[in-house]
C-alpha positions, 0 to 999 in steps of 0.5 A: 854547619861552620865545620862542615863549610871549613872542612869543605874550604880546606877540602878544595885548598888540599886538592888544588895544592895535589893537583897544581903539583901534578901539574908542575911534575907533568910539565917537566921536560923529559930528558934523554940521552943517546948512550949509543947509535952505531950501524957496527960493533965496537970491533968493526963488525957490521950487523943485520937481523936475523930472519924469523919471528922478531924476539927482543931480550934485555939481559942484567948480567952480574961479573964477580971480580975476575969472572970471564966468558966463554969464548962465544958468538953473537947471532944478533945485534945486541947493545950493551950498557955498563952500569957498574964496574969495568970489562974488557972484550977480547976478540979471539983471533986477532987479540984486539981488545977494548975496555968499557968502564962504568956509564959507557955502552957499546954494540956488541960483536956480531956474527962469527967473530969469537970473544970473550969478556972479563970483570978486571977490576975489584968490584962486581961489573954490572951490565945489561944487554939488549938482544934484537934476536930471533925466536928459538936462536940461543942469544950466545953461541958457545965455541968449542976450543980444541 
């Protein structure tokens, strides 16, 4: 009988030590950081969603060093994140380019408006890509150069 109540004592000590760290975990504030708001791309390119049935894609893309895109387009907004590494995005007529480093995230080109991106450093980049897009519309539009 004496072992049966002590099992219970340390029973009921157990579960309030397991549910006051429930609690605490539970009443920590949730913290959140905007990476990126923007109503343009980082070139200046204004963007609006495609029509049709709404598809949302998010996309882990990996560069190997010096490992560059095709020239392409985008037909939907996309946001994109570094998490490692260091990219620059050319567009292709003007020649404008910017670089984005390991942390930083951006509002990818839109439209018609032709680029390409590139790992130029030593390491792998890793990016994500999240796609406001359409059902059946290719995320990326390949351009075809002469």
């Amino acid at each position: 009988m004496r072992t049966l109540i002590v099992s219970t004592i340390c029973l009921a000590g157990l579960l309030a030590v397991s549910c006051s760290n429930t609690k605490d975990q539970a009443s920590a504030p949730i913290r959140s950081d905007v990476l990126v708001s923007s109503k343009e791309s980082w070139n200046g390119d204004r963007f609006s969603y495609p029509q049709g049935k709404a598809e949302m894609t998010l996309i882990r893309a990996v560069f190997p060093p010096g490992a560059k895109t095709p020239v392409h387009t985008h037909p939907q907004p996309g946001v994109v994140y570094v998490e490692k590494g260091w990219i620059k995005c050319t567009l292709t007529e003007s020649g404008k380019a910017r670089e984005f480093r390991r942390g930083e995230a951006f509002v990818a080109s839109t439209g018609d408006t032709q680029h390409a991106c590139e790992n130029i450093g030593n390491e792998d980049d890793v990016v994500f890509v999240a796609w406001a897009g359409v059902e059946g519309v290719p995320l990326k539009q390949p351009v075809k150069t002469e």
